[in-house]
N, C-alpha and C positions, 0 to 999 in steps of 0.2 A: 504494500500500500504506500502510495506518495501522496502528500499533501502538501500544495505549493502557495504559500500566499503571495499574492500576485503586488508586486513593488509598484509606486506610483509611476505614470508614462507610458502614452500608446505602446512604442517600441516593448517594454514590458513585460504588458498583457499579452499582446504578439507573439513574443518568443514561448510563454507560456501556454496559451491556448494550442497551437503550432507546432511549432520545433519541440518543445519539450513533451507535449502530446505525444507528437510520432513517433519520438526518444524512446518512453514510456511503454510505445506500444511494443516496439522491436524488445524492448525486456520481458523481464517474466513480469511486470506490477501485474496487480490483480484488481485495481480500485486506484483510482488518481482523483483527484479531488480538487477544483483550483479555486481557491478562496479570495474572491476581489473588496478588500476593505472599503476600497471607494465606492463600490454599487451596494456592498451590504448582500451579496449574491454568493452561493456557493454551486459549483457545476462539480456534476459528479459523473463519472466514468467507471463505466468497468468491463471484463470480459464479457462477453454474451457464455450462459453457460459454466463458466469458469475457465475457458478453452484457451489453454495458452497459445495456441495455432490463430485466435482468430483478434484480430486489432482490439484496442478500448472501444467500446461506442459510450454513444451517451446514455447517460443512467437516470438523470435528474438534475432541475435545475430548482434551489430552494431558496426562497425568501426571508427575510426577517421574522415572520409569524409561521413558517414553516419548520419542520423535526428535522434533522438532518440524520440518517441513519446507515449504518455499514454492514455490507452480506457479510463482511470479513471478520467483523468485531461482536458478539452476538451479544444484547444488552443497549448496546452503544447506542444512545438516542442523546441528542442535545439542540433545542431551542435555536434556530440562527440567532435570531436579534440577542444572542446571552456572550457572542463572541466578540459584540464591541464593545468598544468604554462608553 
């Protein structure tokens, strides 16, 4: 599992969503996660299946009043809007 919080600057978000996406996917992650402080958004990624053969897709895109939860982490539930100041 990776989770990336995403540094202020187009360029940024870019290399995160993108390059480090496809990085991600050519590895074994099982769950990518890219957490953008300035939209208060979190995008979730994962295998389809569990299937190391087949790329991340998308998994979930959650908002401030939404649960943010992990196939990977069993329990793991947390509030978005609880991971800013």
């Amino acid at each position: 599992m990776v989770v990336e919080v995403v540094s202020p600057g187009t360029e940024n978000a870019r290399r995160d969503r993108d390059a480090k996406l496809a990085l991600y996917s050519r590895r074994d992650a099982l769950e990518y996660w890219i957490v953008d402080p300035q939209t208060h958004v979190v995008q979730g990624y994962a295998r389809p299946q569990g299937d190391l053969a087949r790329p991340l897709a998308p998994r979930a895109e959650v908002h401030d009043a939404d649960v943010l939860r992990s196939d990977l982490l069993a329990g793991f539930a947390v509030r978005v809007d609880t991971l800013w100041p």
